[in-house]
BAKOL-198880 format. One record per residue: residue number from 1; x, y, z negated of N, C-alpha, C in turn. Coordinates in Angstrom, 3 decimals, m for minus. Atoms other than C-alpha are relative to their C-alpha. Layout:
REM residues N
REC,NUM,X,Y,Z,X,Y,Z,X,Y,Z
...
***
This chain:
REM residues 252
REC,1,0.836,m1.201,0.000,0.000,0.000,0.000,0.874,1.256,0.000
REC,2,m0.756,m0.850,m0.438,1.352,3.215,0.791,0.347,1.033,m1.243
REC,3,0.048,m1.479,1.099,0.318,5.488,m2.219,m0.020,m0.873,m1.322
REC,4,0.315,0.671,1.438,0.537,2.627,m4.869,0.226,0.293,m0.520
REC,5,m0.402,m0.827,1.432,0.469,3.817,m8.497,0.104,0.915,0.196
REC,6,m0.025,m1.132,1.104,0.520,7.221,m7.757,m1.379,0.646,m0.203
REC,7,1.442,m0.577,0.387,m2.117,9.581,m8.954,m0.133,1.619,1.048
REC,8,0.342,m0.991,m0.931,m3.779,12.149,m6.397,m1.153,0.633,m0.645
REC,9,1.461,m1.043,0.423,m6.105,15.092,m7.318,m0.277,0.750,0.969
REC,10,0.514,m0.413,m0.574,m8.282,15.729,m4.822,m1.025,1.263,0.387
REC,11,1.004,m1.205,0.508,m10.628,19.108,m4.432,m0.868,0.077,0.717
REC,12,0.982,0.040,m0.864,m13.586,19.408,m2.874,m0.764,m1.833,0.683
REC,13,m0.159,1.285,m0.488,m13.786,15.663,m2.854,m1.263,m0.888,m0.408
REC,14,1.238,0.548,0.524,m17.562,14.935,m3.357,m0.682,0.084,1.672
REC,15,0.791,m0.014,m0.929,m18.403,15.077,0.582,1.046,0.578,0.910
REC,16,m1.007,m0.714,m0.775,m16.495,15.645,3.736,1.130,m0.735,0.291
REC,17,m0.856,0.906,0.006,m13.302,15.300,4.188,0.694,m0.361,m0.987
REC,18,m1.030,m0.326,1.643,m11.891,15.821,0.595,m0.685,m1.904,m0.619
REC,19,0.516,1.195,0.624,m14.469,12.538,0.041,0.869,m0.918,0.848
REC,20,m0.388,1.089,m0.868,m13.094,10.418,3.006,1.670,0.123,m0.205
REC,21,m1.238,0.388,0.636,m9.182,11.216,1.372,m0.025,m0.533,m0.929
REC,22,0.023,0.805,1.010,m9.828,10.010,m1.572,m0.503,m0.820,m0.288
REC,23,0.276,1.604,m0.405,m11.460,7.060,m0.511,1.127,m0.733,0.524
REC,24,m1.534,0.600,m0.602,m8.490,6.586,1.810,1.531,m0.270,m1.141
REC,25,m0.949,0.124,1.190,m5.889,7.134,m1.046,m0.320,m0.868,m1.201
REC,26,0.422,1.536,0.840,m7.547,4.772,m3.387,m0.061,m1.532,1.225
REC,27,m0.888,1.366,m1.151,m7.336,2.023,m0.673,1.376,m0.252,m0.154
REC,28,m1.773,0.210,m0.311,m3.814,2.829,m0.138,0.439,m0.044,m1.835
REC,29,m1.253,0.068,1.433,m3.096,2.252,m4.022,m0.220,0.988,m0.950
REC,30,m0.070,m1.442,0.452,m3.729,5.976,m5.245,m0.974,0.001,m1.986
REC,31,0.560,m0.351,1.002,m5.205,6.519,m8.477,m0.643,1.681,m0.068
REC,32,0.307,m0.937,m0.509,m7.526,9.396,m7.713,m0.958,0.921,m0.703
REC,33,0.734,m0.941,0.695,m8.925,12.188,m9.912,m1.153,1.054,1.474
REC,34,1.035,m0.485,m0.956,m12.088,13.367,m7.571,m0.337,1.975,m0.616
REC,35,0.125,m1.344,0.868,m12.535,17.194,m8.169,m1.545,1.097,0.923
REC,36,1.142,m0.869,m0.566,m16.019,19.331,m6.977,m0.850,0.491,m1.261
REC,37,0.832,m0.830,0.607,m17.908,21.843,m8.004,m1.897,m1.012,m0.337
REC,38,1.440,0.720,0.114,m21.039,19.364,m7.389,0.153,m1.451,m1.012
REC,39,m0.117,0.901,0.854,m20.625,16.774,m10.458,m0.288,m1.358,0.564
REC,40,0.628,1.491,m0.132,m23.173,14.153,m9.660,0.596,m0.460,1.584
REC,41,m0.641,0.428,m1.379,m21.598,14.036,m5.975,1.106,m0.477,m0.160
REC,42,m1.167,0.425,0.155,m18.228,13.753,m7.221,0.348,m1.055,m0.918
REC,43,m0.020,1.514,1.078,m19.069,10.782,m9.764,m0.245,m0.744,1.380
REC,44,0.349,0.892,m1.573,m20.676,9.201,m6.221,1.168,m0.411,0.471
REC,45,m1.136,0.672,m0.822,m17.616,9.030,m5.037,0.930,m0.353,m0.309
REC,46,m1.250,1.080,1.019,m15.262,7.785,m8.117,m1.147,m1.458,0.057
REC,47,0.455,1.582,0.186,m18.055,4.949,m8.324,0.231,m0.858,1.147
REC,48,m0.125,1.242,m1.487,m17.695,3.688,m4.243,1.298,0.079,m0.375
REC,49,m1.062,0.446,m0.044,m14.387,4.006,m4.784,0.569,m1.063,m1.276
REC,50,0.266,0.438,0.863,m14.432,1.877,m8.004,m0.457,m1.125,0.454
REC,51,0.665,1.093,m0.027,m16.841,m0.345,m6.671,1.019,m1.161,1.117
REC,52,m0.939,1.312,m0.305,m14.194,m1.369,m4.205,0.983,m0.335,m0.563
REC,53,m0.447,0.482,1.067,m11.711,m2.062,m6.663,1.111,0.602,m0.466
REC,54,m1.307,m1.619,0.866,m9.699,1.728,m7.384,m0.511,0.321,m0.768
REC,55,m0.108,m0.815,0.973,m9.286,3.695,m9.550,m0.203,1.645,m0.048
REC,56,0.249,m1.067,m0.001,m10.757,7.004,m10.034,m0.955,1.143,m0.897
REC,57,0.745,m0.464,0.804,m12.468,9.637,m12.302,m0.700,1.442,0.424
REC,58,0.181,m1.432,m0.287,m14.577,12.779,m11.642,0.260,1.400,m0.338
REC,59,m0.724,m1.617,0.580,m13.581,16.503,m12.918,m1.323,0.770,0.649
REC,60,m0.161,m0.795,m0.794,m15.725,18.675,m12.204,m0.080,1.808,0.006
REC,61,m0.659,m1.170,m0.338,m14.370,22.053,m10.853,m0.433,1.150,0.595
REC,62,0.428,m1.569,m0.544,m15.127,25.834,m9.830,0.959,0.227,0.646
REC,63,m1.443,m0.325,m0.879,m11.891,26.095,m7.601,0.602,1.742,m0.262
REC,64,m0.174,m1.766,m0.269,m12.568,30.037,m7.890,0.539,0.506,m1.330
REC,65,0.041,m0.149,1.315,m12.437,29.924,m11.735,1.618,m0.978,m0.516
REC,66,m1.905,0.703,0.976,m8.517,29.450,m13.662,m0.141,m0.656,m0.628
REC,67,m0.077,0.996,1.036,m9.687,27.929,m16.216,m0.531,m1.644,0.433
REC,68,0.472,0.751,m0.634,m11.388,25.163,m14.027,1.383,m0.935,0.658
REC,69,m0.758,0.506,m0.659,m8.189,24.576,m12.257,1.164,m0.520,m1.063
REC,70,m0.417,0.402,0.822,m6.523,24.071,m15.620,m0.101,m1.163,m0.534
REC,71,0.890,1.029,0.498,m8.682,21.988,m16.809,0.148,m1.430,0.847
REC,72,m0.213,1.147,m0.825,m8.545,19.589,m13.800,1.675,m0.313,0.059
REC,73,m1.453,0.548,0.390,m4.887,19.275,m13.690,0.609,m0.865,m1.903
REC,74,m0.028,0.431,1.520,m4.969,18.811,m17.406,m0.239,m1.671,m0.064
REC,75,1.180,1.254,0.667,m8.076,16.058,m17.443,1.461,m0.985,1.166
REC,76,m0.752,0.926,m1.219,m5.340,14.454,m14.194,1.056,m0.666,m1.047
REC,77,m0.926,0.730,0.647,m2.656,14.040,m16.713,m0.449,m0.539,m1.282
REC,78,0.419,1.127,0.932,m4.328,12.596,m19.404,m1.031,m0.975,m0.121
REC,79,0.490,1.647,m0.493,m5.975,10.234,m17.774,1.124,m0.603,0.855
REC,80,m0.973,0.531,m0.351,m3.265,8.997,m15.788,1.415,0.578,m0.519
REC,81,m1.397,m0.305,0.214,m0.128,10.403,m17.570,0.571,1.039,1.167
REC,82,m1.020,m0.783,m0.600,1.347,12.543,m14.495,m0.933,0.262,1.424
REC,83,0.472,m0.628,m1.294,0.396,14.401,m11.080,1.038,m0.822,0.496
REC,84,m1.524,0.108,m1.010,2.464,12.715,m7.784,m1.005,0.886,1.181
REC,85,0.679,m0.587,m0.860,m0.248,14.241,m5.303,m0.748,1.105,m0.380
REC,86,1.138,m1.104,0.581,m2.350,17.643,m5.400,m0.358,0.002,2.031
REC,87,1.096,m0.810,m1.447,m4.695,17.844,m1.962,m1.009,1.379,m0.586
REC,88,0.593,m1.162,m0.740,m6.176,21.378,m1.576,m0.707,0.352,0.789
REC,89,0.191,m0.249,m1.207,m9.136,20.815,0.370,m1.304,0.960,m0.006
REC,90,0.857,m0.475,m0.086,m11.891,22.711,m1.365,m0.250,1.759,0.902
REC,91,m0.014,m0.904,m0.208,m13.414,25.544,0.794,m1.631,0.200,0.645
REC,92,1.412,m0.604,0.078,m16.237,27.597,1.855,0.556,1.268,1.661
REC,93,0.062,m0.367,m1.292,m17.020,29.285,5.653,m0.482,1.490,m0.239
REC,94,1.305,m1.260,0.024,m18.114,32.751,6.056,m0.632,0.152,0.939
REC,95,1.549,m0.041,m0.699,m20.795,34.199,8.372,0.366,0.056,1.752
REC,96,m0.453,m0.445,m1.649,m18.565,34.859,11.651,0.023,1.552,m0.200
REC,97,0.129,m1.290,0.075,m18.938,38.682,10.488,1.563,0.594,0.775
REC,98,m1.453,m1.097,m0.428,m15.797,40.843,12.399,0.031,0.910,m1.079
REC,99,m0.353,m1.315,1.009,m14.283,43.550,9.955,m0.902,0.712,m0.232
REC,100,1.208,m0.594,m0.057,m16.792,45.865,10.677,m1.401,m0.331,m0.848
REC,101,1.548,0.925,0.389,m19.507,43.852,9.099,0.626,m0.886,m1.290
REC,102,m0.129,0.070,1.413,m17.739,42.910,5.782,m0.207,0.365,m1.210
REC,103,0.116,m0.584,1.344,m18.725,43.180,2.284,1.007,m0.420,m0.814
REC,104,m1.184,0.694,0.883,m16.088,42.940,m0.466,m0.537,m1.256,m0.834
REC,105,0.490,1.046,0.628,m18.293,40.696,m2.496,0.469,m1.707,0.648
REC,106,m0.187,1.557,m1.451,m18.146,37.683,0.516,1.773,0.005,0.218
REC,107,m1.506,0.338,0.109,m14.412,38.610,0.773,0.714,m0.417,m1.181
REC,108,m0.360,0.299,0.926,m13.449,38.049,m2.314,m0.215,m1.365,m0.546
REC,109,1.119,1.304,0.133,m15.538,35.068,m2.981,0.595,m0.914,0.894
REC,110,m0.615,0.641,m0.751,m14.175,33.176,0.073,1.515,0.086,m0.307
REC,111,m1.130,0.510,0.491,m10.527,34.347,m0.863,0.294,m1.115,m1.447
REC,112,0.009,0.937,1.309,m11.281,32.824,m4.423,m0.058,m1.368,0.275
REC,113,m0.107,1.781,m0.423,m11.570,29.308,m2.714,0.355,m0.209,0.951
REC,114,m0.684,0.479,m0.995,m10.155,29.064,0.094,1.490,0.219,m0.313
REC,115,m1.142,m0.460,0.092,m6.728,30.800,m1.124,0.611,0.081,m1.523
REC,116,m0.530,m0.440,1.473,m6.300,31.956,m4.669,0.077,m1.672,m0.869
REC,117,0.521,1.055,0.372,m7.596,28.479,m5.768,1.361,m1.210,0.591
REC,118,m1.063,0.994,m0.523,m4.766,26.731,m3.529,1.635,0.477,m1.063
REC,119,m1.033,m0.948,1.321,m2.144,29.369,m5.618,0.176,m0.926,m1.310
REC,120,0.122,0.280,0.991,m3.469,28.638,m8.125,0.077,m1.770,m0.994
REC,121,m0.210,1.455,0.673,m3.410,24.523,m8.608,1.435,m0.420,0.691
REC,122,m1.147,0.995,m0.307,m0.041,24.569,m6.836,1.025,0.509,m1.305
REC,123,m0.615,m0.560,0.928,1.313,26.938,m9.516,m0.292,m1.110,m1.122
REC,124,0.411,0.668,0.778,m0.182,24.745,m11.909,0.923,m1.990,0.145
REC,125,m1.118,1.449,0.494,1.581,20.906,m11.076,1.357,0.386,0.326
REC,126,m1.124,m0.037,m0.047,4.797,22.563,m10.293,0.608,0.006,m0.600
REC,127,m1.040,0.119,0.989,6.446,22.215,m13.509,m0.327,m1.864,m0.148
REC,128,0.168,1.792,0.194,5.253,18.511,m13.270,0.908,m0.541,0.871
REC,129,m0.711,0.425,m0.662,6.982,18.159,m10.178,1.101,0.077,0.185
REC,130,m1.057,m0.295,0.169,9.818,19.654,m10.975,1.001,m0.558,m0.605
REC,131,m0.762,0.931,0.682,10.349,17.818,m13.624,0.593,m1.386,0.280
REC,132,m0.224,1.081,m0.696,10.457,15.062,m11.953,0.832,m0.095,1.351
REC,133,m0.500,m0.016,m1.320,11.983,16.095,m8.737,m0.858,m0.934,1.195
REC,134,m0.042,1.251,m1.204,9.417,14.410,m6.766,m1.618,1.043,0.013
REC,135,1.455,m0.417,0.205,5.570,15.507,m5.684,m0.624,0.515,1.648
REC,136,0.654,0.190,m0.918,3.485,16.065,m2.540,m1.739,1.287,m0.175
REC,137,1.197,m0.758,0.118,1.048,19.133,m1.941,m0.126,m0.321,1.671
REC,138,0.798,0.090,m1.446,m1.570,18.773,0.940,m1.108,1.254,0.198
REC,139,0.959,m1.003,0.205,m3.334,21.791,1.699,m0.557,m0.126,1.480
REC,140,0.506,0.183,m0.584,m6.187,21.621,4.013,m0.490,1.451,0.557
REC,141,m0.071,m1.123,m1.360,m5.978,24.776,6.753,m1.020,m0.674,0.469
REC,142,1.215,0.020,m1.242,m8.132,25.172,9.776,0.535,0.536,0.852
REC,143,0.122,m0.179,m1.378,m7.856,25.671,13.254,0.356,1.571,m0.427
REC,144,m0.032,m0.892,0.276,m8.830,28.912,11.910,1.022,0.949,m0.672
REC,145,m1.493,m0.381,0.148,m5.366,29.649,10.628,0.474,0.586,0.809
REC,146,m1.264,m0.186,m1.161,m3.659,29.464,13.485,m0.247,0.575,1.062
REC,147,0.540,m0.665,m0.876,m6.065,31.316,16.024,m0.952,0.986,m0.470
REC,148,0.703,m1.422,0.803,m7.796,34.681,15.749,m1.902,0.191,0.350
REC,149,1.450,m0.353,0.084,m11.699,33.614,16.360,m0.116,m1.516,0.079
REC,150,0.627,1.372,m0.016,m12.425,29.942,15.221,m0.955,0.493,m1.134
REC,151,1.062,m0.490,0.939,m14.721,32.100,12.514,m0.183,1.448,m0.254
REC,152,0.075,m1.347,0.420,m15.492,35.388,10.928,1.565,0.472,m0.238
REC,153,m1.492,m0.411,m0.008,m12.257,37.676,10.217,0.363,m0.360,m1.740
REC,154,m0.139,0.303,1.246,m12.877,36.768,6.455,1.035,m1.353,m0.352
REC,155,m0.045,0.882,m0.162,m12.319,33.565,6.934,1.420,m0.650,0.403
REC,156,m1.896,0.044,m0.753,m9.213,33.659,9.482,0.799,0.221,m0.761
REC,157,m0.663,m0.513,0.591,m7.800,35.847,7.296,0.772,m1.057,m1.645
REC,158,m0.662,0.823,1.074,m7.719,33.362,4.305,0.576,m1.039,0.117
REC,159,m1.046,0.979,m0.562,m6.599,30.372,6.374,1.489,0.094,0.433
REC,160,m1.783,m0.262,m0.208,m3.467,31.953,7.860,0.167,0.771,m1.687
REC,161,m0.593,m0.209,0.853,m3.088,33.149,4.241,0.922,m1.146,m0.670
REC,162,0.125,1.477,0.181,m3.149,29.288,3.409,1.212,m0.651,0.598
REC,163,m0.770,0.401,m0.948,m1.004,28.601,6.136,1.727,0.504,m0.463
REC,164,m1.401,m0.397,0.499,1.741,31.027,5.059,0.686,m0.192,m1.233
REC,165,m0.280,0.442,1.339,1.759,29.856,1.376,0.946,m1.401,m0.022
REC,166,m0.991,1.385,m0.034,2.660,26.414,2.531,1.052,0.035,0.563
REC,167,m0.834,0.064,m0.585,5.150,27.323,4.420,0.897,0.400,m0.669
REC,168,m0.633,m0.698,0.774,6.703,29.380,1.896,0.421,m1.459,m1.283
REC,169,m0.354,1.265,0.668,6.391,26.603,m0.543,0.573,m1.177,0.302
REC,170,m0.640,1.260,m0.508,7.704,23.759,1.561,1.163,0.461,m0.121
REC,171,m1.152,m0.918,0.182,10.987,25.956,1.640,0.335,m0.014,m0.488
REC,172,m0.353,m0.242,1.136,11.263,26.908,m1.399,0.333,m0.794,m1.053
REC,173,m0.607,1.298,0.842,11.258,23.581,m3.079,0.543,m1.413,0.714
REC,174,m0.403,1.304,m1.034,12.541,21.610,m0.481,1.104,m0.710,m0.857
REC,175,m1.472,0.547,0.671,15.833,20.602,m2.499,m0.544,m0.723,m1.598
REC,176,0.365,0.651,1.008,13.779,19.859,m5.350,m1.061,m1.352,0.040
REC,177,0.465,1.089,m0.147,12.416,16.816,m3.921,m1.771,0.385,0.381
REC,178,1.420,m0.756,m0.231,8.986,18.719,m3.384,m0.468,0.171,1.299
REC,179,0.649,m0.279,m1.146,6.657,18.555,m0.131,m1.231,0.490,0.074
REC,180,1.205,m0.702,m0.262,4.024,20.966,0.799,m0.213,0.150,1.527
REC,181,0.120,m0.479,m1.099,2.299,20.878,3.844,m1.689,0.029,0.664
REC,182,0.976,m0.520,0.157,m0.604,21.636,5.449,m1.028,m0.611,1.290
REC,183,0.489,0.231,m1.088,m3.344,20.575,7.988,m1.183,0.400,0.496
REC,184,1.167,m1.092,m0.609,m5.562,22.520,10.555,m0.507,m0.841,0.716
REC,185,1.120,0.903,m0.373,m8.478,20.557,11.346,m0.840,1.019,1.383
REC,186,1.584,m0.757,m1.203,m11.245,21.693,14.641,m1.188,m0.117,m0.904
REC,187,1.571,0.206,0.305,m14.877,21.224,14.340,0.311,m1.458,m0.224
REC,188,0.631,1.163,0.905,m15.462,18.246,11.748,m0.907,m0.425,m0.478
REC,189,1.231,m0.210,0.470,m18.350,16.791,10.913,0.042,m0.069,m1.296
REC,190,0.567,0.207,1.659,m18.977,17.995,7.227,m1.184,0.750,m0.208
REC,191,1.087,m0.933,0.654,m21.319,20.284,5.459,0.407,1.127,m0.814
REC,192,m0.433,m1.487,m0.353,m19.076,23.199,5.524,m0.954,1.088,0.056
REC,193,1.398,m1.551,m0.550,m21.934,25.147,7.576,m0.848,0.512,m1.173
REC,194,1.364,m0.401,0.867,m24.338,24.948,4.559,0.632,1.324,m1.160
REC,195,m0.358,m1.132,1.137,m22.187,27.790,2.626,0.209,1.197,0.962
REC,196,0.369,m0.998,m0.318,m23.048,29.846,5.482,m1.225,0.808,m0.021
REC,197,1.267,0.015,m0.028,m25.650,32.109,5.071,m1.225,1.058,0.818
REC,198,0.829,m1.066,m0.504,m26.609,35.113,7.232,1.373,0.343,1.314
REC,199,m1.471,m0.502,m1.171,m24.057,34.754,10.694,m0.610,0.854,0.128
REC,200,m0.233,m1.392,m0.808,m23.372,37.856,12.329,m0.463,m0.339,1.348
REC,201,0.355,m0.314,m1.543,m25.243,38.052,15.993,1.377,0.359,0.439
REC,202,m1.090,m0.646,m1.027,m21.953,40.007,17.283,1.306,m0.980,m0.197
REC,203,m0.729,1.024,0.255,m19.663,37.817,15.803,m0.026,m1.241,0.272
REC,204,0.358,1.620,m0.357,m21.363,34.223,16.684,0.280,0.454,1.703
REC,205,0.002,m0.447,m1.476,m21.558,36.009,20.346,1.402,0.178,0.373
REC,206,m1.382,m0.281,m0.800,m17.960,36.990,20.480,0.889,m1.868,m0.275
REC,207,m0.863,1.089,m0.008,m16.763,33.443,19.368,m0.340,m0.987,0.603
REC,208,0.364,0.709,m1.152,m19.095,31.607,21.493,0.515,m0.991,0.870
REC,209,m0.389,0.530,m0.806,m17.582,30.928,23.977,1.484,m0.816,0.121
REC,210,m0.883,1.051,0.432,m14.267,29.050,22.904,m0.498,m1.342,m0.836
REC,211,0.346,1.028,0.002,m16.379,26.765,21.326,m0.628,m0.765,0.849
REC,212,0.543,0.611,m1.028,m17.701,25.586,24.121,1.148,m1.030,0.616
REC,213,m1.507,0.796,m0.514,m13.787,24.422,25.044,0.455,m1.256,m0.773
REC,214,m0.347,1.195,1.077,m13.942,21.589,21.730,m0.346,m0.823,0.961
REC,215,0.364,1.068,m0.989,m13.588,18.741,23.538,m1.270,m1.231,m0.998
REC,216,0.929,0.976,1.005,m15.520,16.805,20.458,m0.236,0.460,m1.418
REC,217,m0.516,0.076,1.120,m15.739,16.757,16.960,0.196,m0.911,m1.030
REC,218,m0.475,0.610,0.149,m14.006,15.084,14.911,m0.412,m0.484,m1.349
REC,219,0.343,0.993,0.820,m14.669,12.492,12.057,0.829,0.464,m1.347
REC,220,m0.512,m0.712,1.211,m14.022,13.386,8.119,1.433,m1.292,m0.396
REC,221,m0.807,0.988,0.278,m11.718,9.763,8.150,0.963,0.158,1.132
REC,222,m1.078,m0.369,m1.332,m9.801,11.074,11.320,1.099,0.591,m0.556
REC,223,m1.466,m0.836,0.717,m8.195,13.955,9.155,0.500,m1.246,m1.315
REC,224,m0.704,0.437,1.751,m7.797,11.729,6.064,1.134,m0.931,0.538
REC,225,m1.165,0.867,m0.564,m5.393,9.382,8.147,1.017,1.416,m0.277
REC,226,m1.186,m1.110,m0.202,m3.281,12.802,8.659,0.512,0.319,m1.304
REC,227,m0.663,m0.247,1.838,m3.406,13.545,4.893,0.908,m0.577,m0.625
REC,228,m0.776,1.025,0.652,m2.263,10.101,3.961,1.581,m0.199,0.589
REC,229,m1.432,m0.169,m0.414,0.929,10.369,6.386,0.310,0.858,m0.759
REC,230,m1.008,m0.894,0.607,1.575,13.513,4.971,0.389,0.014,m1.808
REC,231,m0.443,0.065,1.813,1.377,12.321,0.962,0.550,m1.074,0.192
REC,232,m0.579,1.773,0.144,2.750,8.497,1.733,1.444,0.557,0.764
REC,233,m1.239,m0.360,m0.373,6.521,8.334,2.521,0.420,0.220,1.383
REC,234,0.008,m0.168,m1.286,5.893,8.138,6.183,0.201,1.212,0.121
REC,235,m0.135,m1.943,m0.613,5.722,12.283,5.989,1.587,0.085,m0.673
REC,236,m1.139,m0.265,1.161,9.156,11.851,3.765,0.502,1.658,0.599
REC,237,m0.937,m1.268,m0.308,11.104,14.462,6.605,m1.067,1.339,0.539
REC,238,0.946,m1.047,m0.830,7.966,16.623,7.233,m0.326,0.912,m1.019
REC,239,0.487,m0.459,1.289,7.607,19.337,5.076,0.149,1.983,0.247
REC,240,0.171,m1.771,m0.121,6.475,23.444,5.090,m0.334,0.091,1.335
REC,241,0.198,m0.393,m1.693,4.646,22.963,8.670,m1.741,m0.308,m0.385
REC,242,1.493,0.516,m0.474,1.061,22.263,9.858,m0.178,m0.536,1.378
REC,243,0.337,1.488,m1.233,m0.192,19.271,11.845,m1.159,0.564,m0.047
REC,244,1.085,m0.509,m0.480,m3.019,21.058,13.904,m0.793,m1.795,0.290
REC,245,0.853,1.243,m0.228,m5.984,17.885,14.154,m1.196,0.491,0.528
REC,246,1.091,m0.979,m1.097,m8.257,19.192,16.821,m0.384,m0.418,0.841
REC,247,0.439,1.091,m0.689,m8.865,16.655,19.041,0.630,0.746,1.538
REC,248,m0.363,m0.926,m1.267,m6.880,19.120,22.046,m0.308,1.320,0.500
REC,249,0.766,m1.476,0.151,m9.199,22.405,21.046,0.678,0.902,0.599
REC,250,m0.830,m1.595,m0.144,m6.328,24.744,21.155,1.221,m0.344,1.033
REC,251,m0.848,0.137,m1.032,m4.433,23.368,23.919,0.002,0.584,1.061
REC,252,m0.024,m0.617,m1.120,m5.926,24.979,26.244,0.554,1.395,0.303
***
């Protein structure tokens, strides 16, 4: 098994793709602290994974809220003794709004989980990993990172924030045995959309038409293969980049 014995804390991992990694990482061996804001969803998915015969417990988490992200790293090490994995995949869409058509409330709110929240739980196992010289962050980007209309500008804006954190961090602890890296997914089927709540007409109209260029979309167990390379030793020499998973979106 690839991830045997170690322990992974997953975020957003009650639906999606954050559920279909930490299904995958308990397969592969993982011992897997499940982390969402939605409780009874995120017990759902320590029990299938349980029922096939891992190991896993629920947390659950406000990503936006410090003390939340404390707390889950905490409940990680004393139920299993130690962090070796932290995935990063909880997040939230905004409306497609362009600049123009922003409120600070919605910006703020989306940076609080898509960005501050990634900060914030990597700041948090890095004295674990340190200590150890060993550890594995996975932070879950978007398309929307790396191009300037796969969503609203809110949105973009916090993915390439996302994007540049890991990169900074893969760097920075590279010598200390430490890998951070990151992966920009296309159109997936989750339930993302439902934390949108009032698109923008001018904004859905100007991005339109590049979605029309997805050649498909892609499956929540498609990315979790990509995850598991990048936390299992197979990613050993890969580290402070992003593996775009897009099915050929942005090739064109």
């Amino acid at each position: 098994m690839k991830l045997q014995d170690k322990v992974a804390v997953v975020t957003g991992a009650a639906s999606g793709m954050g559920k279909a990694i930490a299904i995958l990482y308990a397969q592969e061996g993982a011992k897997v602290i499940v982390s969402d804001i939605n409780l009874e969803a995120a017990e759902n998915t320590a029990e299938q994974i349980k029922a096939s015969g891992g190991e896993a417990v629920a947390v659950k988490t406000n990503v936006a809220v410090e003390e939340d992200i404390q707390h889950l790293i905490d409940s990680a090490v004393s139920t299993y003794g130690t962090v070796d994995i932290l995935v990063n995949n909880a997040g939230i869409m905004d409306n497609f709004e362009p600049a123009g058509e922003i409120e600070d409330a919605n910006w703020e709110r989306i940076f609080a989980v898509n960005t501050t929240s990634v900060m914030r739980a990597t700041r948090k196992v890095l004295p674990i990993f340190l200590e150890r010289q060993s550890g594995v962050i996975v932070n879950v980007a978007s398309a929307g990172g790396l191009n300037g209309a796969r969503a609203g500008a809110t949105y973009t804006a916090s993915k390439h924030a996302v994007v540049g954190f890991t990169r900074n961090t893969g760097f920075m602890y590279a010598q200390q045995g430490i890998r951070c890296n990151a992966i920009a997914p296309g159109s997936v089927e989750t339930n993302i959309s439902a934390s949108m709540t009032r698109i923008s007409e001018f904004g859905m109209a100007r991005t339109q038409p590049g979605l029309g260029l997805n050649p498909r979309l892609g499956k929540p167990e498609e990315i979790a293969k990509v995850a598991l390379f990048l936390a299992s030793d197979e990613g050993s020499f890969v580290n402070g980049t992003v593996i775009t998973a897009d099915g050929g979106w942005s090739a064109y």
